[in-house]
N, C-alpha and C positions, 0 to 999 in steps of 0.2 A: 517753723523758723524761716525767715526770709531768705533771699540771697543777700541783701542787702547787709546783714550779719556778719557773711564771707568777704568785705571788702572794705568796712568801716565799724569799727570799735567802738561801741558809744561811749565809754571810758572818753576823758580828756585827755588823758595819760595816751591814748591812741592821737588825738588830734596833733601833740605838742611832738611826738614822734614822726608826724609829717612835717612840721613846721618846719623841724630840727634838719630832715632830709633835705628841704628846699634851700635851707641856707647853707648846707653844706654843697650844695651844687653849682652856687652862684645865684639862686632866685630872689625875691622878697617876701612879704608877708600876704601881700594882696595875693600873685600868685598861686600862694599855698592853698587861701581860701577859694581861691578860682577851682584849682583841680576836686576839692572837699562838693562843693556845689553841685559838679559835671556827675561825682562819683554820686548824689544823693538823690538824683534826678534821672539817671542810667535805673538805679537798684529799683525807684517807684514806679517805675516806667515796665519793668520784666515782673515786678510780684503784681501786677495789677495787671498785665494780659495771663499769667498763670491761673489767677483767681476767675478772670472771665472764664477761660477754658474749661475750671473745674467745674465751677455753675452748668455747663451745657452739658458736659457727660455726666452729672448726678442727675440732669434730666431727661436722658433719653431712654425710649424703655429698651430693654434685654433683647436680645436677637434671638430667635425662637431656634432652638438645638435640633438638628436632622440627623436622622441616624441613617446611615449607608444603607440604599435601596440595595433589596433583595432579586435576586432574579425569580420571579415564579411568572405563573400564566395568569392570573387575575388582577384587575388594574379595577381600585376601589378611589373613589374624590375624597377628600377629607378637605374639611374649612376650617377657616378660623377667622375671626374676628376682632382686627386689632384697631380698637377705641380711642379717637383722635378727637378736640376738639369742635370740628367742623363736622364730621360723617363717618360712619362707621366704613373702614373699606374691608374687603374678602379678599381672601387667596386663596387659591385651590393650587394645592398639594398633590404627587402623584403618588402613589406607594404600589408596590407587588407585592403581595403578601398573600400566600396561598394556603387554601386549608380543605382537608378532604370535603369537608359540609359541603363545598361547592360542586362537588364531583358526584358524590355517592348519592344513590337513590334505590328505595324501594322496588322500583319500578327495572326490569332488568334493561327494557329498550331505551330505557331515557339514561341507564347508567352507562350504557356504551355509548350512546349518542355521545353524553358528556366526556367518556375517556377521549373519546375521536376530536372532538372539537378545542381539547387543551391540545391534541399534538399527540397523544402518545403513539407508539412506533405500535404496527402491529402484532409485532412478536410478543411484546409484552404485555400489549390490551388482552391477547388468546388466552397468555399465562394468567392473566388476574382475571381475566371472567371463568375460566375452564375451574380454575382453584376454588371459587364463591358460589360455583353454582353445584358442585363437585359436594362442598361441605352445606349445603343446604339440602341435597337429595340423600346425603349421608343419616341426614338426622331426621330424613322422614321415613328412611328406610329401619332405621333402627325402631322407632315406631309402630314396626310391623311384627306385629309378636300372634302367636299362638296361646290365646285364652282357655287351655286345659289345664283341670289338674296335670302335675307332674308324673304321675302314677296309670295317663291316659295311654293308649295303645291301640293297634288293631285297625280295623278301616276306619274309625274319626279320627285318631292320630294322623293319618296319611289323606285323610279328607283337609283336615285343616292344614297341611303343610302345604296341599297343592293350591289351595285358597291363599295361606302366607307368598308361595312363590310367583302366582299368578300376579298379587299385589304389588310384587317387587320387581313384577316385567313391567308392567303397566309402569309403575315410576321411572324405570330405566329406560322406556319406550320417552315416558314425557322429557326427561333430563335429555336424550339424544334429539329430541326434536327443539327444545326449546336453543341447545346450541348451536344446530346448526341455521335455524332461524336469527338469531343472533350472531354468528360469526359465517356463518355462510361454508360451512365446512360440514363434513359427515363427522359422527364422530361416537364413538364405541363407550357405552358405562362402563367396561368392564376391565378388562387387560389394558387396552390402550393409554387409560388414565393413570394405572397405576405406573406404564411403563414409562410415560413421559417425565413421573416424579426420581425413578430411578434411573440415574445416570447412564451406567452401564450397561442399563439395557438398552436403553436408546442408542447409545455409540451401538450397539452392537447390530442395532437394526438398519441406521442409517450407512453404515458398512455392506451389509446383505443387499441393501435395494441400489446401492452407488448412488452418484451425486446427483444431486435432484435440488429444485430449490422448496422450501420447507411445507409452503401449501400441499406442495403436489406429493410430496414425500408421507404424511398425513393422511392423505386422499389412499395412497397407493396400500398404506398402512391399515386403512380400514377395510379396504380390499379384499386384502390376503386374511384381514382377522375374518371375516365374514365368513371364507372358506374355513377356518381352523373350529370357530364357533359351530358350524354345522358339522363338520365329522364330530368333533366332541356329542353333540347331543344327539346323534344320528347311533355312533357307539354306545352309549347310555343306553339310550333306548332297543337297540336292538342286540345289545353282547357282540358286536360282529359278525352276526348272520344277517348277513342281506337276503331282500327278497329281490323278485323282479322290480318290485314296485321302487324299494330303495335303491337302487342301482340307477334307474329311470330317476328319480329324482336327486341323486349325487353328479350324475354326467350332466343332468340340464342345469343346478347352479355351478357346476363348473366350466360350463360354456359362458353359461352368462359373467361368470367373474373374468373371464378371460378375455372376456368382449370391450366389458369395462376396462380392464387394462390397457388394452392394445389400444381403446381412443384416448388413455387420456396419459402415453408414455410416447416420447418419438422412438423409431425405432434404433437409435442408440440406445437412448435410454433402456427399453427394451433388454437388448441384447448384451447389454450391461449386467443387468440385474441376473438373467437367467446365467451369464458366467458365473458372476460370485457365489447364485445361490448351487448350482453348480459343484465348484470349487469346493465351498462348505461341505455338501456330502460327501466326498471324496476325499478331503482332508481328517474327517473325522479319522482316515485309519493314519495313526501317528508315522507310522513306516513309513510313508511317503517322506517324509523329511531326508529319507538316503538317500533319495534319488536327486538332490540338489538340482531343482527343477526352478527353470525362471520365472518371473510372473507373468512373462508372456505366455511360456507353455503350461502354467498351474491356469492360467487366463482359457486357454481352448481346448486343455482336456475342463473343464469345467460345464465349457459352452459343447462339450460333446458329450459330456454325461447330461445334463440336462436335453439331447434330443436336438438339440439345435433353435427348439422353438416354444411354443408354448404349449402342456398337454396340462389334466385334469390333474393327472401327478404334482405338480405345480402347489397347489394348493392341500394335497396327502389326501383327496378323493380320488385317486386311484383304482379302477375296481380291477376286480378278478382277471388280468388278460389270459389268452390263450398260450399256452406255450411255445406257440410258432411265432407270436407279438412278442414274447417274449426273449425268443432265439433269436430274432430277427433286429431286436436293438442292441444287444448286446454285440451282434456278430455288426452292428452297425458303430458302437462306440468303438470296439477293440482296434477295427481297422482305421478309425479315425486317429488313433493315439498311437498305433503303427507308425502311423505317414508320417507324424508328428517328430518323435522321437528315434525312429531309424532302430535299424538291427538289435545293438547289443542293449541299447539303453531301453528299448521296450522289454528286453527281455527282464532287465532289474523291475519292469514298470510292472511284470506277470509275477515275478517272485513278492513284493510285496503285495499283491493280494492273496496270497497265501497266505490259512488262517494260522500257520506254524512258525512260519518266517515272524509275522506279526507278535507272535506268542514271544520268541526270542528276541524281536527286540527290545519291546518293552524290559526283559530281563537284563540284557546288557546297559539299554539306559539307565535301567535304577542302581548296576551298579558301575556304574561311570566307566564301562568300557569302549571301547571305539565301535563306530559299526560296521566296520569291516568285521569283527570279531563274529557278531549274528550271522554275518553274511559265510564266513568260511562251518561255521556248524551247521547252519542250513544245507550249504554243498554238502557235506560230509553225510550227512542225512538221506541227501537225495540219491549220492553214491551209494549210499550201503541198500537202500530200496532198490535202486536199479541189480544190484550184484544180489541180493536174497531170491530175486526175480529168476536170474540165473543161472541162480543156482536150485532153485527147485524145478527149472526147468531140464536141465542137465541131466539124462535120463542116464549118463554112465556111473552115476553116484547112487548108492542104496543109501536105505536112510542113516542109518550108523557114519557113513563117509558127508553124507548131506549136516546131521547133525554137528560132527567135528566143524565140518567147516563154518557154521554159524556160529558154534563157541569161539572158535579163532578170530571171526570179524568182530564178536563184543568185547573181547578181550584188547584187538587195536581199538576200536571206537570208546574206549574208557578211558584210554592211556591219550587217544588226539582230543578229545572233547574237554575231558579236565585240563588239559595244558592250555588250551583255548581259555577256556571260561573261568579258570581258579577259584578262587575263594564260592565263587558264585558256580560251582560246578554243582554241589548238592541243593541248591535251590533248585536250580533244573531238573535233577532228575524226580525231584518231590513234585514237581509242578507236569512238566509235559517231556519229560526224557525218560521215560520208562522201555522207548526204542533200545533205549543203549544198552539196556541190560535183556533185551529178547526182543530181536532183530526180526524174529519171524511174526511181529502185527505188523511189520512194515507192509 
């Protein structure tokens, strides 16, 4: 439909309806056909530039549809060809579009090459090659089987296992060198891998060694496994009888890990690690928690149980010391954790290493009493040993007067120790209070 429709009726019946208008206005008949004219001339004049317009957009071609550029790291040309009367013209298009194919290879050095050269961060290149290369020596180790019947035994049984294991160092040997050829790091087949996939253990180590940044922490990791790795198979093989010879050979890679250490920790760092690790032994006894100790001072009785510095112990190659080495560290921590802690509070620092105090606390913690409570049965304890003491030394007492008197002290310590302890009184005496009831093992 025109516009021309919307403004002239082709009907007469339309025409004679303008006329009628014109002479009701004061016009005449010329007029009317004047305005009919202006109006038929206006209408051919707007459908005949419409018509040109439609002609040119029914001939132009379609604008080619782009879909929203992606962000990745490979930049591919793409053409296209849009066919005009005169000459074909090109346009090149840019797209990101990324796909493993272009990253992954056969090859382990060209597959890092390629992770480095897209960008990726190094923490995450270590985590996907250490995983690939992890599950690749997994499936050649499984591989390694023993070809006896089931029913085999005896020296070819244990010929072929040593052959299966030999096989299995040889791979572990290649796996650790091809990664650290590859990532430039040492790095353990063994514990180390498993422990990086288990979170907890990780937090738990990255704690022990303090703050480090994660190469060096790694580094430091391989370290200490190397020392753990050798006592294990040092034990194996010898049941815990050292010779001269194993002795000699536990003190020289204990030097040497310790050498390695010290060049490649500052000595913060250092002196860091040996508090915590420190600290760790020492806190294993739970008792400690009564002594509401700060982390400054859990900090340097830590750094005092550990020696102050680095020894073979370090890494549990320890050998046999002499009992004078022995007397002489201990009379070395004790005085350190003196100075530390002052009179009364060292004195709490002696009562929980006592392996009794220990025993009761545990008791009172499991049953949700205070630990002041441990603490006043320990005195009581210590009271009644001190008075058995002197009472069998009391040479005016025969043993009839001596015996009365130690029914009478089990008889109070029955009636103070259950008041103390309640419900959880006969736990005690089942477990380690058998004092209460015969005073004289005290």
């Amino acid at each position: 439909m025109f516009l021309a429709d919307f403004f002239v009726p082709a009907t007469s019946a339309g025409t004679k309806t303008i006329e009628e208008t014109a002479h009701m206005n004061g016009g005449n008949q010329e007029t009317a056909h004047g305005a009919i004219r202006w109006l038929l001339i206006l209408s051919f004049t707007i459908n005949a530039a419409l018509a040109v317009a439609a002609l040119k957009l029914s001939s132009k071609p379609t604008a080619p549809f782009h879909e929203a550029p992606r962000p990745t790291i490979a930049v591919t040309l793409v053409t296209q060809h849009l066919a005009t009367a005169e000459s074909p013209a090109e346009t090149l298009w840019v797209t990101n579009r990324f796909s493993w194919r272009q990253v992954e290879s056969t090859n382990y050095e060209d597959y890092v090459a390629n992770l480095r050269a897209i960008g990726c961060p190094a923490n995450t290149l270590r985590d996907i090659v250490v995983a690939d290369v992890a599950r690749h020596f997994d499936t050649r180790r499984r591989e390694v089987r023993i070809d006896l019947p089931f029913w085999t035994g005896g020296k070819k049984l244990k010929e072929a296992e040593r052959a299966r294991d030999a096989q299995i160092n040889v791979l572990n040997k290649e796996e650790e060198s091809l990664l650290q050829r590859l990532l430039d790091i040492e790095w353990s087949c063994g514990s180390r891998r498993k422990q990086m996939e288990r979170f907890e253990e990780q937090a738990l180590a990255r704690f022990i060694l303090g703050p480090m940044d994660d190469e060096k922490f790694w580094q430091t990791l391989r370290i200490v496994d190397q020392g753990q790795e050798f006592r294990n198979k040092l034990n194996a093989r010898t049941g815990g009888i050292l010779t001269e010879a194993d002795e000699n050979e536990s003190r020289g890679l204990a030097l040497d890990l310790l050498m390695r250490l010290e060049n490649s920790l500052s000595p913060i760092e250092l002196e860091e690690m040996l508090a915590r690790k420190g600290a760790l032994e020492l806190f294993k006894n739970d008792a400690l928690e009564s002594l509401d100790l700060t982390p400054a001072e859990a900090r340097q009785i830590g750094l005092a149980r550990s020696g102050g510095g680095m020894s073979p112990d370090f890494f549990g190659l320890s050998l046999d010391e002499s009992p004078e080495v022995k007397e002489l560290h201990e009379y070395l921590f004790t005085n350190s954790v003196a100075r530390l802690l002052g009179g009364t509070r060292f004195a709490d620092f002696q009562r929980v290493q006592d392996s009794e105090f220990q025993r009761l606390y545990e008791l009172t913690a499991q049953h949700q009493l205070p630990k002041e409570t441990a603490i006043k049965v320990y005195d009581m304890r210590q009271l009644a040993a001190d008075e058995v003491a002197r009472v069998r030394a009391d040479t005016s007492l025969d043993d009839a007067a001596r015996q009365q008197k130690f029914e009478q002290m089990q008889t109070e310590l029955r009636k103070a120790v259950s008041g103390e302890l309640g419900s959880s009184y006969k736990d005690y005496l089942r477990s380690n209070g058998r004092w209460i009831t015969n005073v004289t093992k005290l």
